[in-house]
C-alpha positions in Angstrom: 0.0 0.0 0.0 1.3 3.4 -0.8 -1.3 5.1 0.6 -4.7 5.2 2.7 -7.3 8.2 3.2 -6.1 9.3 -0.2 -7.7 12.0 -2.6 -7.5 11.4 -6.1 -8.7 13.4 -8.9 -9.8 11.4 -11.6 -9.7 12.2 -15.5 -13.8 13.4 -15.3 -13.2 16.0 -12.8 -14.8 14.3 -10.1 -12.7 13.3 -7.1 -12.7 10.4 -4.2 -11.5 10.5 -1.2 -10.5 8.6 1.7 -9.5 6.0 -0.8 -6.5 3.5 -0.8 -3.7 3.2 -3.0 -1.5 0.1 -3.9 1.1 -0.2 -6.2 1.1 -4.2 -8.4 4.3 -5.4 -9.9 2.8 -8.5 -11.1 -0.2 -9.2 -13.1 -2.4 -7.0 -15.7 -3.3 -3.5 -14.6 -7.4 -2.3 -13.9 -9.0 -1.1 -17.4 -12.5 1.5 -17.8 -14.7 -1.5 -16.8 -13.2 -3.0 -13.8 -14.5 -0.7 -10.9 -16.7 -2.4 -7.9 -14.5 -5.1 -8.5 -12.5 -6.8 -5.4 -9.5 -6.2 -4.3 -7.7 -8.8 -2.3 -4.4 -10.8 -1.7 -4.4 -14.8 -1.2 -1.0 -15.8 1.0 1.1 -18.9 0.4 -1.9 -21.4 1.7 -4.0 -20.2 -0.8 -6.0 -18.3 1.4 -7.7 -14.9 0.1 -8.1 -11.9 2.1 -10.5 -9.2 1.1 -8.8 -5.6 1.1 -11.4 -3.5 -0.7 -13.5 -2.6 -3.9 -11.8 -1.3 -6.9 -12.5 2.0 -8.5 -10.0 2.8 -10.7 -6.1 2.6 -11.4 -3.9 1.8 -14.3 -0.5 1.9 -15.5 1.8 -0.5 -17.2 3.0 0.5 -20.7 1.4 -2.4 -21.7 -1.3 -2.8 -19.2 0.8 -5.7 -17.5 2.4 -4.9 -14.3 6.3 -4.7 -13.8 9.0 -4.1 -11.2 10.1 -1.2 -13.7 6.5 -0.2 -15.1 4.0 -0.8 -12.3 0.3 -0.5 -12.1 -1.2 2.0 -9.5 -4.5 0.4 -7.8 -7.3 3.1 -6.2 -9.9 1.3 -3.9 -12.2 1.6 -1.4 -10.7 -0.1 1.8 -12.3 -3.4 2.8 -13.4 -1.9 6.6 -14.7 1.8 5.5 -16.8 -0.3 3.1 -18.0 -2.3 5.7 -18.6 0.4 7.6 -20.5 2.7 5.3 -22.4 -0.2 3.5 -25.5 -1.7 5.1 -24.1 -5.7 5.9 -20.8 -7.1 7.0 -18.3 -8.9 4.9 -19.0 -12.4 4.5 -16.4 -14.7 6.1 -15.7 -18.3 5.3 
């Protein structure tokens, strides 16, 4: 993570705040499509771990992560949606 409770203007003029933002050296970046999507990590067991919902991001010349090129990741952390959402977070 690179930063929490972040503001971040996006290319419409509109703006978001309190959001997260991760950097990914790995993988293919978010395209226009991909927000409310999850964000989460899964650890050596195979086990996943919820960290929030997507709402934008990008990067990557070629819209694949690298150690050189990486993609930027904006999202709504996993507890503020919890919070603000009616629900919980489903655990299994």
């Amino acid at each position: 993570m690179t930063a929490t409770q972040a503001t971040v203007p996006y290319d419409n003029g509109t703006t978001a705040r309190n959001m997260a933002v991760a950097r990914k050296t790995s993988g293919s970046c978010t395209v226009k499509g991909d927000s409310g999507g999850p964000v989460y990590t899964v650890d050596g067991s195979g086990q996943a771990y919820a960290k929030g919902i997507l709402s934008g991001g990008g990067g990557g010349n070629d819209n694949s992560g690298g150690l050189f090129d990486p993609c930027n990741l904006i999202f709504t952390d996993i507890g503020l949606a919890n919070s603000a959402f009616p629900g919980t977070v489903a655990w299994y």
